[in-house]
C-alpha positions in Angstrom: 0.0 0.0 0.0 2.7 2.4 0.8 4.3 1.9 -2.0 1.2 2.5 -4.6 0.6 5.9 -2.4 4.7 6.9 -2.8 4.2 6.1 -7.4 1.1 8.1 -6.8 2.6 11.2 -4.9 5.9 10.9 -7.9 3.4 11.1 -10.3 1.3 14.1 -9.1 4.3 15.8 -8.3 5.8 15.3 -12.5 4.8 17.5 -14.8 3.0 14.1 -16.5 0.1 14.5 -14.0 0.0 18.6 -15.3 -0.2 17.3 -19.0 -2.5 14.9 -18.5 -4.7 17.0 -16.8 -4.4 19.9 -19.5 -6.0 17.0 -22.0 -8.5 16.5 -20.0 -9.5 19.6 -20.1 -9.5 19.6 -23.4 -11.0 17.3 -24.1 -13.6 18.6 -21.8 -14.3 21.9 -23.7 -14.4 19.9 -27.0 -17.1 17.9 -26.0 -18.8 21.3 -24.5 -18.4 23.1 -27.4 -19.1 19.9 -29.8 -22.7 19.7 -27.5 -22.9 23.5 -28.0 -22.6 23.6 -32.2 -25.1 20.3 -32.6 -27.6 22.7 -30.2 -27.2 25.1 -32.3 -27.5 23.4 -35.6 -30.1 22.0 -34.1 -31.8 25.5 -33.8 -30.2 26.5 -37.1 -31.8 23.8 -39.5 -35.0 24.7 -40.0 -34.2 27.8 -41.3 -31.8 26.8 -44.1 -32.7 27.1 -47.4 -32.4 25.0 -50.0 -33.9 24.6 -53.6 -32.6 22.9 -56.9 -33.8 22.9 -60.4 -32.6 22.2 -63.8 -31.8 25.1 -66.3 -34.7 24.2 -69.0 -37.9 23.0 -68.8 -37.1 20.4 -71.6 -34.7 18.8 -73.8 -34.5 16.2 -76.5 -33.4 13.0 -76.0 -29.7 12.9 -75.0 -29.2 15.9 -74.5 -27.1 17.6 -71.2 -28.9 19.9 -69.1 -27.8 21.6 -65.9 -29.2 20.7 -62.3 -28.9 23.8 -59.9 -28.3 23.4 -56.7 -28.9 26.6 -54.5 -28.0 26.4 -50.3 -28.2 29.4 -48.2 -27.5 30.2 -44.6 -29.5 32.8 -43.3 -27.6 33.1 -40.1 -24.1 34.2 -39.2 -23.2 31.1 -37.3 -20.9 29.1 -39.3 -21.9 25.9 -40.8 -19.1 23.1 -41.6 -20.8 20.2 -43.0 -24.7 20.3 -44.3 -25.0 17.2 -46.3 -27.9 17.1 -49.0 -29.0 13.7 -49.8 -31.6 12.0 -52.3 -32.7 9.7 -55.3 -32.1 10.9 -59.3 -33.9 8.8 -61.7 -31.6 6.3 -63.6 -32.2 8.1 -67.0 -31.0 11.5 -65.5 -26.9 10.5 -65.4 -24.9 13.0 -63.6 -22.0 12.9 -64.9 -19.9 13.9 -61.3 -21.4 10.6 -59.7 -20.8 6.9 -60.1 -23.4 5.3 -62.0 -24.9 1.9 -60.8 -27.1 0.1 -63.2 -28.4 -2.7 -60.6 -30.1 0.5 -58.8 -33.2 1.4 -59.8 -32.5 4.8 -58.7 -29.0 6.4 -58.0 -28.3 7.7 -54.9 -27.2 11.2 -54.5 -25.1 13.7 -52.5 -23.9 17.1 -52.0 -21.7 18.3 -49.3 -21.6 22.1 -48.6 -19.1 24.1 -46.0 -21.3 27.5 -45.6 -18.4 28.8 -43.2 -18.7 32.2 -44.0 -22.2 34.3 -42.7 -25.1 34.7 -44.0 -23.3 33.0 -47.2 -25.2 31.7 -50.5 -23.5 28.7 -52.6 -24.8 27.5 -55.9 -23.5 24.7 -57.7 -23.8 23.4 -61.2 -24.1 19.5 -62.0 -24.3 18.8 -65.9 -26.9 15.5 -66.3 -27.6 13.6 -69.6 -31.0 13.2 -70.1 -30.7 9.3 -71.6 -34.6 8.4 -72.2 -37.9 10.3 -73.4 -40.2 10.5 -70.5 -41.3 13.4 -67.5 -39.0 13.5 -64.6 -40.1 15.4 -61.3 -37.8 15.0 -58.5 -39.3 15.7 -55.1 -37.7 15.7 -51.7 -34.2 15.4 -50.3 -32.7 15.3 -46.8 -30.6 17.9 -45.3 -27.9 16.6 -42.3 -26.1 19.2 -40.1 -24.4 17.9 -37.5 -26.7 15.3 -35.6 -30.0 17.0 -36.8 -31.9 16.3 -39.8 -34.8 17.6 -41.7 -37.0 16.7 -45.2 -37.1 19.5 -47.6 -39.6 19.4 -50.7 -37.3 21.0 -52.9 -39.5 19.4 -56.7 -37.7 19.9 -60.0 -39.2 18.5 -63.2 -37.8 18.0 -66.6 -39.7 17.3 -69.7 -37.1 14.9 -72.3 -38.8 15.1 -75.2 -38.3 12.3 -78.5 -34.8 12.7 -80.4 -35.4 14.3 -83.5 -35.0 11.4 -86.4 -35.4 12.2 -89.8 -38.0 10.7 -92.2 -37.5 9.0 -94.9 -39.9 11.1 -97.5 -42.4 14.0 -97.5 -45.5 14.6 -98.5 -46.3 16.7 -101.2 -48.3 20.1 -101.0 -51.8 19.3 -101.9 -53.3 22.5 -102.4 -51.0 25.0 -103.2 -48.6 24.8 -106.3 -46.9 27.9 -108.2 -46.8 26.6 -111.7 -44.7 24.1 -112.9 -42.6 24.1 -109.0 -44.5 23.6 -105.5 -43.4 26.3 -103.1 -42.5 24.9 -99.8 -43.2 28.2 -98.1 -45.0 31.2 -98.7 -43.5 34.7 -98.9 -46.6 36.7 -98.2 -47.8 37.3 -94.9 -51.3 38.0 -93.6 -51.1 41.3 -91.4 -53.9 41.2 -89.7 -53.1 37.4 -88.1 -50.7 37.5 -85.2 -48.4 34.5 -84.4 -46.4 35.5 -81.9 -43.5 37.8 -81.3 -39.6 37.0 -82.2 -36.2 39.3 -82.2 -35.5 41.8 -84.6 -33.4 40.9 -88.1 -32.1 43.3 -90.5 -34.5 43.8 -93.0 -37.9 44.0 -90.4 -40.0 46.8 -91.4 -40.4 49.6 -88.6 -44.2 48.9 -88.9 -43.5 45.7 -87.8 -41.8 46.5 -83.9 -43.7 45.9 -81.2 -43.2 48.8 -78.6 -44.5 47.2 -75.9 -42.4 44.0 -75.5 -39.3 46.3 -76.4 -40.3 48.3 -73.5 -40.4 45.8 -71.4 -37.0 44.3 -72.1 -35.4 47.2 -70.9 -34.1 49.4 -74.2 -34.1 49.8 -77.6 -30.9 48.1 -79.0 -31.2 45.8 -81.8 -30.6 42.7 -80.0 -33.6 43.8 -77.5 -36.1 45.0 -79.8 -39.3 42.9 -80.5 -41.2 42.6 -83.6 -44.8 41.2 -84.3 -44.5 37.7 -86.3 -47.3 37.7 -88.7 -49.1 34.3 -90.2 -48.0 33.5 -93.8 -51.5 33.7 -96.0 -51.4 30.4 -97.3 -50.1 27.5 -94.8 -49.2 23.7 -95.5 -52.1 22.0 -92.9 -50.1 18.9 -91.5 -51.5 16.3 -89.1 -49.4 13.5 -87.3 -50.8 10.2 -86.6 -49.2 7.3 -84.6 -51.3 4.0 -84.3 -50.7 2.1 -81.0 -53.1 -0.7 -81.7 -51.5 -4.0 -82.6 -53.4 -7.1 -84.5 -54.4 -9.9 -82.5 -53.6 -12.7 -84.8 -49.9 -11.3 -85.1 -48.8 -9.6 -81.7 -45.5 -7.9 -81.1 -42.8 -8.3 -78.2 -43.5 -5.3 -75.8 -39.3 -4.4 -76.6 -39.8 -4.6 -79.8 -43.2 -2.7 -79.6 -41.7 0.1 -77.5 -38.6 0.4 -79.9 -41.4 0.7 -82.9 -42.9 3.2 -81.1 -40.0 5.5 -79.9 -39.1 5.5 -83.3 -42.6 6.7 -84.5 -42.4 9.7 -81.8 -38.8 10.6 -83.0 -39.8 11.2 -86.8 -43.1 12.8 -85.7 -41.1 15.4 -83.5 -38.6 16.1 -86.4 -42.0 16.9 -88.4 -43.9 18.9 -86.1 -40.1 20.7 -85.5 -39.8 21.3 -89.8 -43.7 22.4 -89.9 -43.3 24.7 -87.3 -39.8 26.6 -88.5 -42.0 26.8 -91.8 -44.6 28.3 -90.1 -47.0 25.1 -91.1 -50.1 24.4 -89.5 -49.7 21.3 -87.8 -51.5 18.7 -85.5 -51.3 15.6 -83.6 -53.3 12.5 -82.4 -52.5 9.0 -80.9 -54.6 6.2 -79.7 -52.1 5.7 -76.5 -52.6 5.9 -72.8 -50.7 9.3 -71.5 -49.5 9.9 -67.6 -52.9 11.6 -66.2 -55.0 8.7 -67.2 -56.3 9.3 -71.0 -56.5 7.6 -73.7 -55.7 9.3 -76.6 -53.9 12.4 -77.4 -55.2 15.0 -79.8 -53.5 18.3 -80.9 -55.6 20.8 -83.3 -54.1 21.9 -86.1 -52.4 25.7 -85.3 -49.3 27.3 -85.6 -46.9 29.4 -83.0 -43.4 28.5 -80.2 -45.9 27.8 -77.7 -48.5 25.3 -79.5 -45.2 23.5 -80.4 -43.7 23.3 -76.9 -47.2 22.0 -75.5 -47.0 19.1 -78.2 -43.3 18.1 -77.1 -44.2 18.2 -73.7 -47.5 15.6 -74.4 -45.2 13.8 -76.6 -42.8 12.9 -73.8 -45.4 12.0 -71.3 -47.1 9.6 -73.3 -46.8 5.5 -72.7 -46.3 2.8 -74.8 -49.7 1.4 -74.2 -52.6 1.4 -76.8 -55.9 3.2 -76.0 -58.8 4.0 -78.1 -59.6 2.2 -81.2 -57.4 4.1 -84.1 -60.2 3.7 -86.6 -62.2 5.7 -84.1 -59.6 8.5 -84.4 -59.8 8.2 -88.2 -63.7 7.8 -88.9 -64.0 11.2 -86.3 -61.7 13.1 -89.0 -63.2 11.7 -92.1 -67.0 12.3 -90.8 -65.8 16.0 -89.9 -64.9 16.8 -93.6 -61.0 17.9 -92.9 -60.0 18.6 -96.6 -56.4 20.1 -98.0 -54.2 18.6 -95.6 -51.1 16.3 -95.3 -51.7 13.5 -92.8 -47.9 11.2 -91.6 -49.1 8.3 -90.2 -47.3 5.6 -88.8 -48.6 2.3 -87.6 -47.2 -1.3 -87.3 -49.6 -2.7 -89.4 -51.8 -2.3 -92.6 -54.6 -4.4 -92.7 -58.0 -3.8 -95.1 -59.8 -1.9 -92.3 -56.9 0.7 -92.0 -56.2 0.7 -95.6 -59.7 1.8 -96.9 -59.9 4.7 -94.0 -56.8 6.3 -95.3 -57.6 5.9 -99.2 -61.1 7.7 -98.0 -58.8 10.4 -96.7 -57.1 10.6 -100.1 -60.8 10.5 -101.6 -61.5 14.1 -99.7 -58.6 15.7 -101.5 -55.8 15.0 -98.7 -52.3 13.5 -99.1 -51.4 10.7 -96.7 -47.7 9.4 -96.3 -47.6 6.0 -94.7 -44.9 5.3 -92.7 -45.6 0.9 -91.8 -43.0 -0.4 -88.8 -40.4 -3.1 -90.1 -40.2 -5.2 -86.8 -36.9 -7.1 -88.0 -34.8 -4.1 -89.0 -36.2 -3.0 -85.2 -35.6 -6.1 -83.7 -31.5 -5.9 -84.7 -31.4 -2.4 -83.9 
C-alpha cells in the first residue's frame, strides 16, 4: 500500500500529472463546445434554405442539361458540413457521380461548407437526359451535425423524342406555283398575329412591337421585338401514330416500344420542320398518357408555344394502346378535314386501316404512310 501511495505522490508531483490534466480539459471543452454547435445546428436547421432545379424545362433525347443546386444560410453562425442527400432517376446521369445500373434509382449527395455568414453557394451538376419521359424529382434530406430535416425542394424536366429524320415527305396538296410547288409562302397575312420574335435586318419599322421592347429594358437591336405575322397560305399537316396492334400477329413489348419510340422521334422532327416553316400542324395517338387518357389530340395551329405543349404531351405519353385508331380516323373523315397532309405511322396495314386512309385521299388529302419493319427494329 505504501508503495502504490509513494508512485502516486511521484506522479502528481511530474509535470505528467500537469499534462494529463491539460488534455483532459481539453477534451472537456471539445465535448462542450461539440454539444454546443449540434444545439445550435439543431436551432439552425430549419431555417436553411435550399432549392434545386434544372436550367430548361425540356430537352430532346440525349441531350445535357444543368441541375442547380442553391443552399443558403440565413444566419451568421458558421456551418461546416450540411450534407444534402436523395434519389435521381436512372435516365437523369450526372456525370460527377458513379453510375450503378443494378439500382433502380442512384443515390445522390452534396456536401456544402457555408463557413462564411449569411453565405449563399450554388452549384452546377451537368446531367444527360438518356430516355424520353417526364422526370419530377421531389424531396431530399438535409444533415447538419446530428439533426436532420425533409425539404420538398420538386424539380421536373420534360425529355422530349430525339429528332430522327423521315424518310420522305408529303407533297403540297393544295398550293402549287406553276410548274414548282413552293415549300413556303412569302406573303404574310397582317392582320393574323403568331407571336413575337427578335429583330433581323430587313424587319420593317411597322412591324416593332413597342411594348415587348419596352419591357426588355431598351431599344438596342438585340432587344427589340417585332410582331410575327401568319403567312397567308399555310401547308395543314396532321401527325398520326397507331398504337393498336393485331391480335392474330402480336409484337414483343421491346420490340413494340422500340417501334414506337421510333414513331415519336420522326413525328417530332416533323412537327419541329412544320413549325420553322410556319406550317399548321396537329397531332393524335390512340395511346394511354401519364394523367390517365387515352388518346392524345393536338388541333391543327401554328406558333413557339403550340409546339412546346406538343413536345411536352409527346414525352409523357406511354407505350400502351388506348382507343380504337379507326375511331380517331372515322372522327376526321366524318368531320370533312380537306387540303391537308396526314404522316401516319402504324405497325400494321390491314384492309380496315387501308380503306380509312384511301377515304382520306378521296376528300382531296395526301397521306404518307410510314408501316413499322419489326426485324430491321428487332437488330437495332
Amino acid at each position: 500500500m505504501d508503495k502504490i501511495i509513494n508512485i502516486f505522490v511521484k506522479f502528481y508531483n511530474s509535470k505528467m500529472f500537469t499534462v494529463c490534466i491539460y488534455i483532459l480539459l481539453f477534451i472537456l471543452l471539445g465535448f462542450i463546445l461539440r454539444t454546443l454547435y449540434n444545439r445550435i445546428c439543431h436551432a439552425i436547421l430549419p431555417r436553411i434554405r435550399y432549392e434545386r432545379r434544372f436550367s430548361e424545362k425540356g430537352v430532346y433525347q440525349d441531350d445535357e442539361v444543368e441541375l442547380l443546386e442553391i443552399i443558403y444560410n440565413p444566419t451568421p453562425f458558421p456551418l461546416f458540413f450540411a450534407d444534402v442527400e436523395g434519389y435521381i432517376y436512372n435516365e437523369l446521369i450526372v456525370k460527377e457521380f458513379v453510375f450503378d445500373s443494378k439500382k433502380g434509382m442512384q443515390f445522390f449527395k452534396s456536401r456544402f461548407k457555408l463557413i462564411m455568414p449569411y453565405m449563399r453557394i450554388k452549384r452546377r451538376h451537368t446531367v444527360k437526359c438518356t430516355k424520353r419521359g417526364f422526370y419530377k424529382l421531389e424531396t431530399v434530406q438535409l444533415f447538419l451535425a446530428r439533426s436532420e430535416k425533409y425539404v420538398d425542394c420538386p424539380a421536373e424536366i420534360y425529355v422530349y423524342p430525339p429528332l430522327i429524320d423521315s424518310e420522305y415527305d408529303c407533297s403540297p396538296v393544295s398550293f402549287t406555283q406553276g410548274e414548282l410547288e413552293s415549300r413556303r409562302w412569302l406573303m404574310k397575312d397582317p392582320f393574323s398575329l403568331s407571336g413575337i420574335r427578335d429583330y433581323t435586318y430587313g424587319d420593317p419599322f411597322s412591324s416593332i412591337n413597342f411594348k415587348a421592347t419596352a419591357k426588355c429594358s431598351g431599344f438596342l437591336t438585340s432587344k427589340i421585338k417585332v410582331n410575327e405575322k401568319d403567312f397567308c397560305s399555310n401547308r395543314n399537316i396532321i401527325i398520326l401514330i397507331n398504337y393498336s396492334v393485331e391480335p392474330e400477329n402480336p409484337i414483343q413489348s421491346h420490340i413494340f416500344d422500340s417501334i414506337q419510340e421510333l414513331a415519336l422521334g420522326k413525328a417530332c422532327h416533323l412537327m419541329r420542320r412544320a413549325f420553322d416553316n410556319n406550317y399548321r400542324c396537329g397531332f393524335g395517338a390512340n395511346c394511354m398518357t401519364v394523367d390517365g387518357n387515352t388518346f392524345v389530340e393536338f388541333p391543327m395551329a401554328t406558333g413557339e408555344t403550340h409546339f412546346i405543349s406538343m413536345l411536352r404531351e409527346l414525352s409523357c405519353v406511354r407505350n400502351t394502346p388506348g382507343i380504337s385508331f379507326s375511331g380517331m380516323l372515322d372522327k376526321l373523315i366524318y368531320g370533312g378535314i380537306t387540303d391537308t397532309e396526314f404522316y401516319v405511322f402504324t405497325p400494321y396495314l390491314d384492309y380496315e386501316l387501308d380503306m380509312r386512309l384511301k377515304n382520306l385521299e378521296y376528300r382531296g388529302n395526301a397521306v404518307a404512310l410510314f408501316i413499322a419493319d419489326r426485324d430491321n427494329t428487332e437488330n437495332k
